[in-house]
Backbone as ProteinMPNN parsed JSONL, in Angstrom:
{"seq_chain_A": "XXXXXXXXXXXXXXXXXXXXXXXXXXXXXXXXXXXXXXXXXXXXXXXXXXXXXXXXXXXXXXXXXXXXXXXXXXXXXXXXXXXXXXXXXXXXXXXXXXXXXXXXXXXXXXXXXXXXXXXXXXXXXXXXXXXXXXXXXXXXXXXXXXXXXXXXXXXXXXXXXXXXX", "coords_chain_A": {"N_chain_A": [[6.366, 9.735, -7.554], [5.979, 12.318, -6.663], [5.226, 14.469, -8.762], [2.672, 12.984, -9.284], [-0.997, 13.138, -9.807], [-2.85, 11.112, -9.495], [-4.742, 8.817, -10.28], [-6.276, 7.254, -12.999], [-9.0, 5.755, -14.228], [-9.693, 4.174, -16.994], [-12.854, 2.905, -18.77], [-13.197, 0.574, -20.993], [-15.991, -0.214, -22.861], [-17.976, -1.177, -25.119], [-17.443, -1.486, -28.871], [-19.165, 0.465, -31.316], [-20.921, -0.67, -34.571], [-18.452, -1.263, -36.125], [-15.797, -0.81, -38.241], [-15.418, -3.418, -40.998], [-12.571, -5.423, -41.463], [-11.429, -8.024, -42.124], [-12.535, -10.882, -44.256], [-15.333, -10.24, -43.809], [-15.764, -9.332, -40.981], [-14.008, -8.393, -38.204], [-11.78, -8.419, -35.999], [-11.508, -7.078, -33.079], [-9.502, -4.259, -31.095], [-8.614, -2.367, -28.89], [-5.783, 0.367, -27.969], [-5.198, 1.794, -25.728], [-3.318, 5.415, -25.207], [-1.628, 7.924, -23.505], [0.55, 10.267, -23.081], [3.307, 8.717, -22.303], [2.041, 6.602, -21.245], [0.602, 3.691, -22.674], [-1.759, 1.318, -23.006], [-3.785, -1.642, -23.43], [-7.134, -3.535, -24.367], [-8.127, -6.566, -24.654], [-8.446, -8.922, -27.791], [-11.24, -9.469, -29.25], [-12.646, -11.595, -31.061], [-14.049, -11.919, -34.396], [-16.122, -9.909, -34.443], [-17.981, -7.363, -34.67], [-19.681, -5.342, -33.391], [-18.176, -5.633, -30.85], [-18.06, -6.503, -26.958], [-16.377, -5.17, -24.413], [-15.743, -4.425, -21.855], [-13.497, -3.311, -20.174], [-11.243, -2.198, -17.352], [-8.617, 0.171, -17.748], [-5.88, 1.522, -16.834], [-4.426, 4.31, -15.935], [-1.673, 6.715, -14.892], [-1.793, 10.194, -13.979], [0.178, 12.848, -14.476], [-0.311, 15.039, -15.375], [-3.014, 17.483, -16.051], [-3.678, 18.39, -18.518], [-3.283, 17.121, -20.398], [-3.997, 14.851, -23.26], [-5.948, 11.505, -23.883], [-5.452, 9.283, -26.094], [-7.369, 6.789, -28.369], [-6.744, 4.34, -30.321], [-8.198, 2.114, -32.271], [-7.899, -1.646, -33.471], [-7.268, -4.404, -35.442], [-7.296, -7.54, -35.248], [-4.646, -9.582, -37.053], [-3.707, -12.838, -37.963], [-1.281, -13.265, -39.387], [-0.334, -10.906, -40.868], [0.665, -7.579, -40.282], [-1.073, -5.861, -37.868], [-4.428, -4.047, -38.984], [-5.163, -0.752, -38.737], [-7.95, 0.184, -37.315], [-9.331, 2.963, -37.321], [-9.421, 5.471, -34.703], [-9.772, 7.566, -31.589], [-9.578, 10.695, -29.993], [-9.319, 12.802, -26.672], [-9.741, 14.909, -24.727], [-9.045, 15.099, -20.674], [-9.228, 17.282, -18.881], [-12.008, 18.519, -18.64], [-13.071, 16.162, -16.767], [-11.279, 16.316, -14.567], [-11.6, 19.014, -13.781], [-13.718, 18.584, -12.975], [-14.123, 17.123, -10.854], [-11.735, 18.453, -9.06], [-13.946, 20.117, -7.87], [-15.248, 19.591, -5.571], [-17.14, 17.884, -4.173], [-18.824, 16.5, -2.324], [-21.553, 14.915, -0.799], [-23.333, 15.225, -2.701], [-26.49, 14.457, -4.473], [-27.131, 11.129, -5.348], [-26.793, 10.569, -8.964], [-26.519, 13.087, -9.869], [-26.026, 15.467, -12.478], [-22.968, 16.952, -12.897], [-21.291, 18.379, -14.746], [-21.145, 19.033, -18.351], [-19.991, 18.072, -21.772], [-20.297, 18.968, -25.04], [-20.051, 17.875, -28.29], [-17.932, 18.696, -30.381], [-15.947, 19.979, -33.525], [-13.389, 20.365, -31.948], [-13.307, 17.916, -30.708], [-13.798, 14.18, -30.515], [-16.172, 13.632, -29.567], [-19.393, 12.062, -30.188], [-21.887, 12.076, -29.266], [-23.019, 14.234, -26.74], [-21.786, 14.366, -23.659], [-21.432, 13.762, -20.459], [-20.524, 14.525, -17.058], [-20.868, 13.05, -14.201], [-22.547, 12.764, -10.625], [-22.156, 9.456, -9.152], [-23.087, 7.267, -6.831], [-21.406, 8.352, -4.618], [-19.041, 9.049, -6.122], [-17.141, 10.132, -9.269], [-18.231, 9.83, -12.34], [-17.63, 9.884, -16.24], [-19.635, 9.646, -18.749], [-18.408, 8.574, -22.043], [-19.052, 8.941, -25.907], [-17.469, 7.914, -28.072], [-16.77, 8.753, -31.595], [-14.761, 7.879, -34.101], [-12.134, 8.494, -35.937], [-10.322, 8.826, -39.168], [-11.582, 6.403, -40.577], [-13.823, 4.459, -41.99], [-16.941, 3.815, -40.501], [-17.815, 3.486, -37.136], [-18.325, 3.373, -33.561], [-16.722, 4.034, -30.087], [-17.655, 3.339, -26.971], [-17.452, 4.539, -23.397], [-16.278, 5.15, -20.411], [-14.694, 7.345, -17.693], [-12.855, 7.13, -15.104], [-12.417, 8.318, -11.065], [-9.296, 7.412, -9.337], [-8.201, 8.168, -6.126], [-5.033, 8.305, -4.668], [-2.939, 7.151, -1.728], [-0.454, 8.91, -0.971], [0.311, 10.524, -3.102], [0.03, 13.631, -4.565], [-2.15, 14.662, -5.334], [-5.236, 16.657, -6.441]], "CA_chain_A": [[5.095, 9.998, -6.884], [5.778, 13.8, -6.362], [3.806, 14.84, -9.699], [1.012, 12.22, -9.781], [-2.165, 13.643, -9.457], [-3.514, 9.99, -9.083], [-4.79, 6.58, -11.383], [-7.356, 7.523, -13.809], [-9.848, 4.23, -14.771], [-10.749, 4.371, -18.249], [-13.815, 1.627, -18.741], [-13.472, 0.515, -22.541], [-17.621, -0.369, -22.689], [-17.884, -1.497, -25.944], [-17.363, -0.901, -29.884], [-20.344, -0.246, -32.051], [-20.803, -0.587, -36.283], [-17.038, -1.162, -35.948], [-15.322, -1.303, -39.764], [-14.88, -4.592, -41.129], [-11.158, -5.506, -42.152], [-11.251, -8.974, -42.327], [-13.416, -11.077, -45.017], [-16.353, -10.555, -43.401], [-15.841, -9.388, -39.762], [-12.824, -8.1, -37.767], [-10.989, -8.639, -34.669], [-10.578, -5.705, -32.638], [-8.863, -4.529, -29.545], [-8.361, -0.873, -28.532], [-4.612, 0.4, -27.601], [-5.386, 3.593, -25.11], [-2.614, 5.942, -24.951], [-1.615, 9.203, -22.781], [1.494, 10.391, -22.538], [4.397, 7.711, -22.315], [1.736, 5.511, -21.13], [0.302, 2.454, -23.703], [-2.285, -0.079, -22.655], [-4.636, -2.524, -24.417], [-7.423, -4.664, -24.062], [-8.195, -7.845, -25.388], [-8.854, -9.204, -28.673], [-12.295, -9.914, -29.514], [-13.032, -12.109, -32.675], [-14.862, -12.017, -35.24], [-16.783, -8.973, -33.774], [-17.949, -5.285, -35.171], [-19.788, -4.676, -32.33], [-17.443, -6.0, -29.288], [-18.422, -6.05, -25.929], [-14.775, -5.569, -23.674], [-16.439, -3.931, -20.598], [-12.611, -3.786, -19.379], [-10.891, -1.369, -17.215], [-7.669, 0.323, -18.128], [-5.007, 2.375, -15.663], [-3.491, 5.452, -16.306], [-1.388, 7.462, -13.992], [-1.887, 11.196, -14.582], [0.782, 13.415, -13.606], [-1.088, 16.254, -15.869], [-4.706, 17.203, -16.744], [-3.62, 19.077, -19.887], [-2.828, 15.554, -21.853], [-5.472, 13.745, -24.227], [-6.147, 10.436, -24.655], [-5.702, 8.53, -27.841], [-7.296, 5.629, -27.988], [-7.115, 3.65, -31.361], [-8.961, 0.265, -32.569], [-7.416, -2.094, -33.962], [-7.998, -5.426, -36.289], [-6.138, -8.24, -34.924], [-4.302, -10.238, -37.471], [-2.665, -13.996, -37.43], [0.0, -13.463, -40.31], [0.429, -9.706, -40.99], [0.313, -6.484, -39.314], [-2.585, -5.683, -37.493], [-4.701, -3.267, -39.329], [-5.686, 0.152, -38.022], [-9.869, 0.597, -37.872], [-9.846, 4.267, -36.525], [-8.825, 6.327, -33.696], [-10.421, 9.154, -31.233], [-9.168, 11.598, -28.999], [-10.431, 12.963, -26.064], [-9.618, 15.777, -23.157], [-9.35, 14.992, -19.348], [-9.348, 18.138, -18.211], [-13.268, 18.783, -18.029], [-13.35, 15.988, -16.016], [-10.298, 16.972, -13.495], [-11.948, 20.155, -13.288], [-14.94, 18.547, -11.843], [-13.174, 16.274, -9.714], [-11.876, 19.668, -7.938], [-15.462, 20.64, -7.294], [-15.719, 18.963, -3.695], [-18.828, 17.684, -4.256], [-18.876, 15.072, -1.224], [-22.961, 15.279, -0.221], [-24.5, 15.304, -3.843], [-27.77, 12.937, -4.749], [-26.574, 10.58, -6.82], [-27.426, 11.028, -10.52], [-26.621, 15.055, -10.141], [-25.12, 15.854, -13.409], [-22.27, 18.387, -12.503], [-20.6, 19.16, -15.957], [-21.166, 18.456, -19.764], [-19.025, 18.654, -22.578], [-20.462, 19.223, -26.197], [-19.658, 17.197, -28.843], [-17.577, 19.928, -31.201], [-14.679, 19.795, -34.277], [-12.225, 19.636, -31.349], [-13.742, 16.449, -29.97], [-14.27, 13.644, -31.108], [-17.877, 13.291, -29.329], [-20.497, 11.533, -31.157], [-23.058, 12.916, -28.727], [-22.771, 15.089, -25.61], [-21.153, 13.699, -22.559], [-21.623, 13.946, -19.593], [-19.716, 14.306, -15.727], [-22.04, 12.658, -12.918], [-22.152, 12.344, -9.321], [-23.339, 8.555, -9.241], [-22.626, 6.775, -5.484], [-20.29, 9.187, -3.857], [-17.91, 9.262, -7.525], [-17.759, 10.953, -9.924], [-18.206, 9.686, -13.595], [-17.338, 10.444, -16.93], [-19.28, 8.513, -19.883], [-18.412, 9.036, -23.638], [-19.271, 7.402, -27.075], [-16.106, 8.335, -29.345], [-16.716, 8.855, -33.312], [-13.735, 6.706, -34.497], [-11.677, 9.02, -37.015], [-9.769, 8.047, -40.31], [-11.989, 5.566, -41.05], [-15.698, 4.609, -42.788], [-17.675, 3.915, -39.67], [-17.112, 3.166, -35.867], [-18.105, 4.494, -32.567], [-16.164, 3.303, -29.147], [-18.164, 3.883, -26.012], [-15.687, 4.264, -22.801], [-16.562, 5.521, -19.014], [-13.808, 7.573, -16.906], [-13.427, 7.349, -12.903], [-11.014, 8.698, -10.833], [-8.793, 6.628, -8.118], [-7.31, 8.927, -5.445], [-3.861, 7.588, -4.327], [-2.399, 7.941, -1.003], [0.988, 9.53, -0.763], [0.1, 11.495, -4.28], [0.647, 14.546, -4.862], [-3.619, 14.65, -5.325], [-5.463, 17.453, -6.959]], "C_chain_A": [[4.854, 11.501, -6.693], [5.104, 14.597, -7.056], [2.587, 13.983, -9.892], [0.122, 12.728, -8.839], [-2.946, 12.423, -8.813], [-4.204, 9.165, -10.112], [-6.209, 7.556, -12.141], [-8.063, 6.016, -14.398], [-10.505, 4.734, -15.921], [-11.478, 2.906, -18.696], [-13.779, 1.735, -20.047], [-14.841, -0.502, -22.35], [-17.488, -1.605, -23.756], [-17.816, -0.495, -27.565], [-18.908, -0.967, -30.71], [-19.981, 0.533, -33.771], [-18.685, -0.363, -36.146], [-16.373, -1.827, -37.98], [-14.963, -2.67, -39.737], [-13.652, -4.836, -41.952], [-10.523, -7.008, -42.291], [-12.308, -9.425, -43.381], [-14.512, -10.173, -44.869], [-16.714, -9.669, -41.719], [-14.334, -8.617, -39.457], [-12.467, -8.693, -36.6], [-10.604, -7.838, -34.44], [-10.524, -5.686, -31.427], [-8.582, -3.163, -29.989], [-6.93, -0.744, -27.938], [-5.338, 1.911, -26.939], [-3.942, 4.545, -25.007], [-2.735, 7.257, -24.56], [-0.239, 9.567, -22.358], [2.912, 9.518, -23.068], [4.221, 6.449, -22.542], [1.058, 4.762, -22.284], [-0.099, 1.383, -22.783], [-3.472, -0.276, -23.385], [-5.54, -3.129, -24.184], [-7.224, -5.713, -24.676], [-8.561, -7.841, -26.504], [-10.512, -10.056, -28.399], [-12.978, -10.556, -30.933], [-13.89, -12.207, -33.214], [-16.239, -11.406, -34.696], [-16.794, -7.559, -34.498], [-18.345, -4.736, -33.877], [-19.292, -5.488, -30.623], [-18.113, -5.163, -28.111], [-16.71, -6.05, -25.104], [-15.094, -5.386, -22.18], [-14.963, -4.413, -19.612], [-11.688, -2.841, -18.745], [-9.245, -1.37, -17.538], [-7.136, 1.493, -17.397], [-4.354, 3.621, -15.991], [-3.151, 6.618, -15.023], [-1.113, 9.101, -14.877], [-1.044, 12.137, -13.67], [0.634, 15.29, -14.365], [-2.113, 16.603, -16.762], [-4.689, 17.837, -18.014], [-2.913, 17.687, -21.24], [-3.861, 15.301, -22.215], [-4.917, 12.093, -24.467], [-6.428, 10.35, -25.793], [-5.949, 7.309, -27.658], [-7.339, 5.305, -29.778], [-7.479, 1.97, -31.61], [-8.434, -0.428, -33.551], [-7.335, -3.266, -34.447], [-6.713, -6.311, -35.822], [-5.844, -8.925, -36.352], [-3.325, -11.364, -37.365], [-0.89, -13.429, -38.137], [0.669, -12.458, -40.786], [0.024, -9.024, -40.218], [-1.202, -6.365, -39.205], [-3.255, -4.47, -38.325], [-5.476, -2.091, -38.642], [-7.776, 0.476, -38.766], [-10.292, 1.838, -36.336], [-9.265, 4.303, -35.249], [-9.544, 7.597, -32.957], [-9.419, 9.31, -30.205], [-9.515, 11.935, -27.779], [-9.528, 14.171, -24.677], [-9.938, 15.107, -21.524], [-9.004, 15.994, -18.564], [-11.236, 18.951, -17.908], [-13.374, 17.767, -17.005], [-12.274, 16.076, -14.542], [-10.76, 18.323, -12.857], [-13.098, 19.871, -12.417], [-14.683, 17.925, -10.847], [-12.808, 17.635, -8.043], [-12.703, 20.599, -7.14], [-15.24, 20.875, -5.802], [-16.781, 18.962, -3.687], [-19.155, 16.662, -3.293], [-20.559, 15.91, -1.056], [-24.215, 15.249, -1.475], [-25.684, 14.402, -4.224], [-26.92, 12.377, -5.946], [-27.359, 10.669, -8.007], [-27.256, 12.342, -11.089], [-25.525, 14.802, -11.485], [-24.617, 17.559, -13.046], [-21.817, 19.031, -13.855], [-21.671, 18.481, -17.124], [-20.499, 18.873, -20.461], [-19.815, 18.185, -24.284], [-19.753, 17.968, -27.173], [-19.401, 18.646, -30.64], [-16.442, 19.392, -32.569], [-13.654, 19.416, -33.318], [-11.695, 18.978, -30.752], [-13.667, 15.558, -30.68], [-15.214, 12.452, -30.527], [-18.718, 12.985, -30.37], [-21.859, 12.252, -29.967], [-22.885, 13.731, -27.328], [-22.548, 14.245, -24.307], [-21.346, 14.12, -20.832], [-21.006, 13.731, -17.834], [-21.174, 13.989, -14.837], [-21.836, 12.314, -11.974], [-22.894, 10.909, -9.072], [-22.043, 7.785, -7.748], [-21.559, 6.911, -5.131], [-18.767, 9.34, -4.839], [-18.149, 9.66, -8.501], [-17.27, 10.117, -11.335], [-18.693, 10.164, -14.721], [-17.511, 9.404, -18.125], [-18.922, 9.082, -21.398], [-18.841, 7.732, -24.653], [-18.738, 8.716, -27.689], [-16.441, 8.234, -30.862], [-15.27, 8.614, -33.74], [-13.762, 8.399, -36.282], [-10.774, 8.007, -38.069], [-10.429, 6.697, -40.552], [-13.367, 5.696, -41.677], [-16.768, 4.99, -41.399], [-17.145, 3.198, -37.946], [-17.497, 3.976, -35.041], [-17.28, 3.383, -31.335], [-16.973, 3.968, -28.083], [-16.903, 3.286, -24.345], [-16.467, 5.462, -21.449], [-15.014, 5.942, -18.295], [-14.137, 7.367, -15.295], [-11.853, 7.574, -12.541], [-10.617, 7.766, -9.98], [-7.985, 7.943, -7.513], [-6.03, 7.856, -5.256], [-3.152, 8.18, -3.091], [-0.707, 8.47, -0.996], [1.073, 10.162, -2.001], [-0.221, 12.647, -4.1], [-1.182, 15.029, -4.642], [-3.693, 15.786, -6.279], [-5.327, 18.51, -6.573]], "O_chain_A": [[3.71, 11.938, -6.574], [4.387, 15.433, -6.508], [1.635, 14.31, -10.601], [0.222, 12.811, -7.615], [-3.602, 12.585, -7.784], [-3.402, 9.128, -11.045], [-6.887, 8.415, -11.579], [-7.331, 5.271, -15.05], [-11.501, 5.456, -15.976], [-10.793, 1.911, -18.935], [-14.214, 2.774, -20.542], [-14.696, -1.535, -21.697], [-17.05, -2.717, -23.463], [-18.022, 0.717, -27.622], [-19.636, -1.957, -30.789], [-19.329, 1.511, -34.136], [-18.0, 0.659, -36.109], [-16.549, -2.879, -38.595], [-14.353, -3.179, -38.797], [-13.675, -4.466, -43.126], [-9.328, -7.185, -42.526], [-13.131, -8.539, -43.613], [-14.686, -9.325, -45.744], [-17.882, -9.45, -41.401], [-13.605, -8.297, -40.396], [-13.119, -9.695, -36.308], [-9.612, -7.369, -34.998], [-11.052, -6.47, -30.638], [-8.359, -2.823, -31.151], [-6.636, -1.752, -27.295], [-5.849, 2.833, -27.575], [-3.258, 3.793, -24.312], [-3.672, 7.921, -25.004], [0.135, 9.164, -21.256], [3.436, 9.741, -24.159], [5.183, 5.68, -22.534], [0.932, 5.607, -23.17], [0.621, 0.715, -22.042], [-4.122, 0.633, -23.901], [-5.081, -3.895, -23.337], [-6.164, -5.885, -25.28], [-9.162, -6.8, -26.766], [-10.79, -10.948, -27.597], [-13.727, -9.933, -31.685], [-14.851, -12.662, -32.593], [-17.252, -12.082, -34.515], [-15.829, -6.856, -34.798], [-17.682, -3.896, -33.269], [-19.975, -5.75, -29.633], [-18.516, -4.002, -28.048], [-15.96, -7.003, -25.317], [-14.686, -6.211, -21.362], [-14.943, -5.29, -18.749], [-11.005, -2.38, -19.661], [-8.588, -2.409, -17.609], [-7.871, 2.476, -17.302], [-3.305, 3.332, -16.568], [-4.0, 7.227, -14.37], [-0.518, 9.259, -15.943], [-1.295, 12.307, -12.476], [1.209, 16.324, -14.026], [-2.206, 16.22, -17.928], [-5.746, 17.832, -18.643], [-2.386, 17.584, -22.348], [-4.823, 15.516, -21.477], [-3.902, 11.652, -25.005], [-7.256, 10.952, -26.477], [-5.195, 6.584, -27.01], [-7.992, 6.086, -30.47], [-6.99, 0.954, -31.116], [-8.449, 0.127, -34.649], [-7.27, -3.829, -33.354], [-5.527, -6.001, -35.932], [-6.863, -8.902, -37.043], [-2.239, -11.156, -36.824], [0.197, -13.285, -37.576], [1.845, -12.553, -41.14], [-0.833, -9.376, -39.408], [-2.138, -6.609, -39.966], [-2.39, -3.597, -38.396], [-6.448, -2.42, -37.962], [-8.403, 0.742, -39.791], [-10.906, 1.811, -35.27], [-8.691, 3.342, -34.736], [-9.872, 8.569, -33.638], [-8.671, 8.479, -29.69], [-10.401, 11.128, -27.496], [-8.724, 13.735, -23.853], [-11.058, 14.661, -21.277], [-8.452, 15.711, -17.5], [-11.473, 19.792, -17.041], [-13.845, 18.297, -15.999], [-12.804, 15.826, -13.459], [-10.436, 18.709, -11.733], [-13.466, 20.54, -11.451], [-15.157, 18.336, -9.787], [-13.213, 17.74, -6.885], [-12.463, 21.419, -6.254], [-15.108, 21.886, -5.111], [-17.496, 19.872, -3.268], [-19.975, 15.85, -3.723], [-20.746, 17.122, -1.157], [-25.44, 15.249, -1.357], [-25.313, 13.232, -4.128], [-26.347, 12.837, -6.934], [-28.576, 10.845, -7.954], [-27.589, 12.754, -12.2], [-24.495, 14.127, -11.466], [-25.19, 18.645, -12.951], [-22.007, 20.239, -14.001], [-22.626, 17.727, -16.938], [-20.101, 20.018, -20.248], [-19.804, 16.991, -24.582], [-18.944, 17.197, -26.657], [-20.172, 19.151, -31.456], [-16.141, 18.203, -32.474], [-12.994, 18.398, -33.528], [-10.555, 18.918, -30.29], [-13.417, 15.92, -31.83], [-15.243, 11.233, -30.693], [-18.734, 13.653, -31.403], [-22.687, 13.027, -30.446], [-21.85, 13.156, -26.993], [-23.385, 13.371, -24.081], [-21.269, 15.311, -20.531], [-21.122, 12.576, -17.423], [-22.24, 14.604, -14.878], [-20.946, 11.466, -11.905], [-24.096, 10.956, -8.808], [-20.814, 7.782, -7.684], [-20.69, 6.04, -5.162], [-17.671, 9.66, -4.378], [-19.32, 9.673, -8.881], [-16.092, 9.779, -11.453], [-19.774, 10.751, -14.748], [-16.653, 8.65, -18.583], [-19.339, 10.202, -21.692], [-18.947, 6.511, -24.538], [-19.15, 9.869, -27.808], [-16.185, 7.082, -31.211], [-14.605, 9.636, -33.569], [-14.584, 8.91, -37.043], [-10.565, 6.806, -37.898], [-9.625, 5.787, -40.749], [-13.953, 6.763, -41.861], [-17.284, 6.095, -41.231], [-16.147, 2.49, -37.806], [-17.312, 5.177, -35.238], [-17.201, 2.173, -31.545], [-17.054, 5.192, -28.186], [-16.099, 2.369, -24.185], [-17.107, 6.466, -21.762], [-14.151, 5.064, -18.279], [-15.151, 7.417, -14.597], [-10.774, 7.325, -13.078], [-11.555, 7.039, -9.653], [-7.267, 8.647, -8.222], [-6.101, 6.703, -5.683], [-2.762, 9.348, -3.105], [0.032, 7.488, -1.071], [2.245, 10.512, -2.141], [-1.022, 12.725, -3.169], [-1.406, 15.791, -3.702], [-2.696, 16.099, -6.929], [-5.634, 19.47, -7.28]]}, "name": "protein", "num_of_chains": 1, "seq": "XXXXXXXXXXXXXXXXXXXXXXXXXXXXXXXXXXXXXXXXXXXXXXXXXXXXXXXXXXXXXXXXXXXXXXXXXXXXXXXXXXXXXXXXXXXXXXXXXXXXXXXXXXXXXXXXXXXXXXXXXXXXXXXXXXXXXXXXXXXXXXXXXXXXXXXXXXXXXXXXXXXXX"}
C-alpha cells in the first residue's frame, strides 16, 4: 500500500469496424495491461462492433506507465487470434487529477491530449470535470492490424490508507 497512488477504472465502451478473423465475423475480448497487471473482459460473439460497456481495475503505483490494451478473436480449437493493439499514457490524466478542482461546473473541460505518432488517438481526447470527477474518454486506433477502433473512458478511485497523489 505504501506506493499506490490509488485504483484507476478503465471503462472498455465498445469496439468499432473491428477486423474480422473468423469466416465472417469475430469474437473479441480486450486483455488491458499496465505493468505486472493483466485483466480482460468478456467475450463477445460473433461481433465487429461489440458493445462491453465493462469496467476494469488497475492499481497504479506510477503515472509514468502506459496502458496496453490489445483485442483479441476468441477461438474454440486454436489459439486465439490477435486483431490489434493500442497504447495509451496516464499521465495527462494524473496530472489533472492533481489540479484540485473540487467546485468546477460540470462539463468544464480541464485538459486535452492531441491525437499524435506517439499516441495512438484516433481523435483528440479529452479530461472533464463531469459530477464532482474527473473523466478521461478516448477512441484508440487499433495498431498492427487492417481496421479497428476501441473506445474506453478512465476515472480515478481514491483509496484510503494510499499513499494518494
Amino acid at each position: 500500500m505504501d506506493d499506490l497512488l490509488g485504483l484507476l477504472r478503465i471503462r472498455i465502451k465498445r469496439g468499432v469496424n473491428l477486423a474480422v478473423r473468423d469466416i465472417n465475423s469475430s469474437d473479441p475480448y480486450v486483455v488491458v495491461k499496465m505493468g505486472k497487471q493483466k485483466l480482460k473482459t468478456r467475450v463477445i460473439n460473433k461481433d465487429v462492433n461489440p458493445e462491453w460497456n465493462e469496467d476494469l481495475t488497475l492499481s497504479v503505483t506510477d503515472s509514468n506507465l502506459t496502458v496496453l490494451l490489445t483485442v483479441y478473436d476468441h477461438d474454440m480449437f486454436s489459439k486465439d487470434d490477435k486483431m490489434g493493439d493500442a497504447e495509451f499514457e496516464i499521465k495527462p490524466y494524473i496530472e489533472a487529477l492533481r489540479m484540485q478542482l473540487d467546485g468546477l461546473p460540470s462539463g468544464t473541460i480541464v485538459t486535452t491530449v492531441q491525437p499524435s505518432r506517439r499516441n495512438c488517438l484516433a481523435e483528440e481526447s479529452r479530461v472533464t470535470w463531469v459530477d464532482g470527477k474527473l473523466v478521461q474518454d478516448l477512441v484508440l486506433r487499433l495498431r498492427h492490424v487492417e481496421c479497428g477502433e476501441v473506445e474506453a473512458q478512465l476515472q480515478w478511485i481514491d483509496l484510503p490508507g494510499s499513499k494518494g497523489l
